[in-house]
N, C-alpha and C positions, 0 to 999 in steps of 0.2 A: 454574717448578719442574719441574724431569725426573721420568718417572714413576717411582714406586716400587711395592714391593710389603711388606704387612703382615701378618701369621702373624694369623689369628683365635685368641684366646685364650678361655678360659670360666669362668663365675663360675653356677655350676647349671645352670639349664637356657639362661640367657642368653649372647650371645657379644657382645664387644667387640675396638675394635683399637685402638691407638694414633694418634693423632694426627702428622703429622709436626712438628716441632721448630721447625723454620724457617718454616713455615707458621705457627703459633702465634704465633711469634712477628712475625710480619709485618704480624699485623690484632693484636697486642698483645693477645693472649688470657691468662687467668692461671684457675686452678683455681675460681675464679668466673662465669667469661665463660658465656654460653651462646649453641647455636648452630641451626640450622634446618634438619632434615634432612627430602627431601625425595625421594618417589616418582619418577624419571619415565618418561615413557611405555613405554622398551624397556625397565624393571626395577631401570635403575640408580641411584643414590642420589645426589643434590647433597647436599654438606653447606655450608654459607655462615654465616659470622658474623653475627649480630643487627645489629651495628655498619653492616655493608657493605648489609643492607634498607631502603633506604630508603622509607617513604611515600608521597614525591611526590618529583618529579625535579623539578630545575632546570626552568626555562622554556628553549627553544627559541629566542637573542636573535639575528636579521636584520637586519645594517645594511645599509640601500641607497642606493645614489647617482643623480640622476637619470635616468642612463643604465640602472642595473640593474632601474628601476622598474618597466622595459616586461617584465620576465621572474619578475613577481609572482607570475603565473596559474600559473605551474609548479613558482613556488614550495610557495605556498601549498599546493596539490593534495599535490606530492611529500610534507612535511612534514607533512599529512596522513596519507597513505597509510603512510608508515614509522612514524605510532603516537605521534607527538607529542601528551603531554597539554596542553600551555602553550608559545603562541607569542609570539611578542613583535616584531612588526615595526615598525622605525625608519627612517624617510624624512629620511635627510638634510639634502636641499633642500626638505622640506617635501612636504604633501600635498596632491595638484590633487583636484576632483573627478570628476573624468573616471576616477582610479584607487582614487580613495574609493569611487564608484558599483562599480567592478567587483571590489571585493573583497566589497562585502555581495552581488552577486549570486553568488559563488562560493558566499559563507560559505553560502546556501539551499542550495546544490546540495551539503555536505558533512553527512552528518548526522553530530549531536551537536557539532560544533563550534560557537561562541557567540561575539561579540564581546563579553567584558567591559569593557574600557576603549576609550573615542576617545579620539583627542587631535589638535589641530592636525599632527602629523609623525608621531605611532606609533597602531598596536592593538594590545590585549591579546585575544591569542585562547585560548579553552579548551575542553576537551573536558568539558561538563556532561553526556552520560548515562553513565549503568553500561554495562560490556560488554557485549554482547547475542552472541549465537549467530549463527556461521557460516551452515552452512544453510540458516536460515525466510530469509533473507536473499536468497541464492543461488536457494533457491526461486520467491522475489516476481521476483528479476529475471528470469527466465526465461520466468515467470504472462506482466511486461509486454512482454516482447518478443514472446510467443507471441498476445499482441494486435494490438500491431503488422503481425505477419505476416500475422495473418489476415486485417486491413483491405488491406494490398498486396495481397493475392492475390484476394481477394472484387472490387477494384479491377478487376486484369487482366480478372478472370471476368467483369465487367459493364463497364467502362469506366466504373462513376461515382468518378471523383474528390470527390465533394466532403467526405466529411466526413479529406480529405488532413491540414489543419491539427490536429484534433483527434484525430490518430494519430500524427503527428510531433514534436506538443507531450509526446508521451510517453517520448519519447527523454531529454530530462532524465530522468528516474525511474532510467530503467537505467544510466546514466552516476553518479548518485549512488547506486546498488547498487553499483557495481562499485568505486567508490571506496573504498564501506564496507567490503564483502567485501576488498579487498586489506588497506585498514587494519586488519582484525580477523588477518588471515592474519600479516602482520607481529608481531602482538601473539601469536600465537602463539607463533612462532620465538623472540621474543624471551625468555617468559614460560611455562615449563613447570609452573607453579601452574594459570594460566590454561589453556593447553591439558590440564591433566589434568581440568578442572573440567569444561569441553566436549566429551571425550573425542575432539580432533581432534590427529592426529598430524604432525608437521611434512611427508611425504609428500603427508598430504591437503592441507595446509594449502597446498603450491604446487600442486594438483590444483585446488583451488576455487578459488586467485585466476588460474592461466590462464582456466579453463574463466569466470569473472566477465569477463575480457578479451575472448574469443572471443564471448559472447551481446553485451555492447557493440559488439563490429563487426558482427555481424548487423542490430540496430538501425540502426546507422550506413550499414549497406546499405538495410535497409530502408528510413529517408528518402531514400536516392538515388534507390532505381528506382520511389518513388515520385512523387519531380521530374521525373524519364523521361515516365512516362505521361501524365503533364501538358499533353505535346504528342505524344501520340498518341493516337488516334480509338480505336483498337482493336487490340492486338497480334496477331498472326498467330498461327492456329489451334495451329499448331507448338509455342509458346511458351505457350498456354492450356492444353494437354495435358500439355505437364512438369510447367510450375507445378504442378496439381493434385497430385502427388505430396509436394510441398514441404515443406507444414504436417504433411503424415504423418511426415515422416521427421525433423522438428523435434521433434516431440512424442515420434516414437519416442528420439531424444535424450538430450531429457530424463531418460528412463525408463531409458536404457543408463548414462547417468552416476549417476545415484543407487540404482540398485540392488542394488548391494553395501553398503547402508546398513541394507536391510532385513536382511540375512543374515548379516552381517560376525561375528556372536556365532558363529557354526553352521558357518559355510564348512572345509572341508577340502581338501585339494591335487584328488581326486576329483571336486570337485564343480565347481572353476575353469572344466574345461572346454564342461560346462553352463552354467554360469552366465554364459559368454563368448558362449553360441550365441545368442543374439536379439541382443546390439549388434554380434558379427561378421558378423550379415544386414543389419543397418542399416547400419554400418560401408561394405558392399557395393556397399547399396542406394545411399548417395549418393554415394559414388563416381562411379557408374555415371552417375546424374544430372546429377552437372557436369561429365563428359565430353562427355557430349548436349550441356547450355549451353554449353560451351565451342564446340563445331563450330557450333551454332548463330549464337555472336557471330560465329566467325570467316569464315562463310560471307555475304558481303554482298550475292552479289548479290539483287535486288530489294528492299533491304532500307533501311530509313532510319537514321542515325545513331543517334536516342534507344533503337530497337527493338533496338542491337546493342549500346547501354551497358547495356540496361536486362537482358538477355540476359546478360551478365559480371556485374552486379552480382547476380543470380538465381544464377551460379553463385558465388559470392562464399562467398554466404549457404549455400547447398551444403556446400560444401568445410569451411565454420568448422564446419557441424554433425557431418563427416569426424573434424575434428580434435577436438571436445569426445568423441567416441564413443571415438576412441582412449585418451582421457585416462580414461575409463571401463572400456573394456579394463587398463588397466595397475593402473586401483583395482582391480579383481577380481583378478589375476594377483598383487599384491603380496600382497592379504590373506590370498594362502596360505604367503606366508612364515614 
């Protein structure tokens, strides 16, 4: 329907407008019908018929062939992530175990999702908890990766590898953070009830599931160069002296991206550009840093292979905390609009 425009009329101190015609009649509305009107974020008002609210949405129904079988993982995950409450997957040729096994170990790594029904060819999958908040989320995944980190670098700092597995076994954790984080962020965009309930606005909302993407390749760096060290005795002094900066500037991070969180009530145009001055030094600051790692990897001579992956993936981890600081500049910057 092409947009229109409605004269506000007045009945005392109230104002009403008319409905349009064609619209009414489309969802079969009649002088009894009633409808849902609703706040959202920038001030404007949905209005939607009772009739078009549904409760529960259809299920999610996947038919797969045996060839499509092998491209479950991506399924599953994706259909997750975009906010599906009920899934329903069907195996044509039937179901091996080999792909039986790797769906319940997905199903652990997605929270809230549940296998309500087996069956010899299909699963009934469901989203059994309540919505929870963005954030404490976002938060936890950052807590485990900023553990992570510290074990890689305490690592470097000493050369003891061993408690390697019981750092890396943590990388699940933030992988199902950031799963959850996008799925809630989709649930967003899609659901402006929801988002008004949580007070995240669809800006923030891609704000949090980049910056959930970025702390999960940090991780994922983090187990690399910790395979690196594995086979080396002790990294070159060179490379002990940067690291030590790392964890600071990871932590400062953190602190750059959520800080407009605290203020966001208060902030005025005035104030952006204070509020920008500690993550545009962090900002800076690791720049500056994987410039270093970078000349470091690229400079070989006397150098051993693992000491030069291990060197890239140190600036990897740099560079992502670069780009999460950015994402926190432009949350500050918007919320003076």
């Amino acid at each position: 329907m092409a947009q229109t425009t409605r004269k506000l009329n007045q009945v005392r101190n109230s104002f009403y407008v008319y409905l349009p015609r064609r619209w009414c009649d489309e969802f079969k509305l009649t002088k009894d019908s009633e409808v849902v009107i609703e706040r959202a974020l920038d001030g404007t008002l949905n209005i939607t018929p009772t009739s078009k609210r549904r409760t529960t949405s259809e299920p999610l129904k996947l038919s797969l062939t045996k060839d499509q079988s092998k491209d479950i993982v991506n399924l599953l995950v994706g259909s997750y992530i975009v906010g599906t409450n009920e899934l329903e997957l069907h195996f044509e040729d039937g179901l091996d175990m080999a792909t039986r096994g790797e769906i319940s170990k997905w199903i652990r790594r997605l929270p809230g999702f549940e296998i309500l029904e087996e069956h010899s060819n299909s699963f009934i999958l469901s989203d059994t908890s309540e919505k929870q908040f963005i954030t404490p989320i976002l938060r936890r995944q950052f807590a485990t990766t900023k553990y992570m980190l510290n074990g890689l670098l305490n690592s470097i700092e000493t050369g003891d590898t061993s408690n390697l597995t019981g750092i890396i076994d943590r990388d699940e954790d933030v992988d199902r953070h950031r799963y959850f984080v996008e799925r809630l962020c989709h649930i967003v965009l899609r659901d402006p009830a929801y988002a008004k309930k949580i007070a995240i606005s669809p800006p923030d909302a891609l704000s949090f599931s980049l910056a959930a993407k970025y702390v999960e390749r940090i991780a994922d760096h983090v187990c690399a160069a910790l395979n690196e060290l594995v086979y080396l005795k002790k990294p070159s002094m060179k490379i002990i002296k940067i690291s030590r900066n790392i964890f600071r500037i990871f932590d400062e991070t953190k602190k750059s991206f959520f800080s407009i969180d605290k203020t966001r009530k208060v902030v005025q145009e005035k104030d952006i550009a204070l509020n920008s001055k500690r993550p545009l030094h962090t900002l800076n600051e690791a720049t500056a840093i994987a410039k270093l790692l970078q000349q470091v990897g690229a400079s070989r001579k006397e150098k051993i292979s693992n000491e030069i992956v291990l060197a890239l993936h140190l600036e990897r981890i740099t560079s992502y905390c670069a780009d999460i600081v950015e994402i926190g500049i432009n949350r500050i910057i918007e919320s003076g609009l």
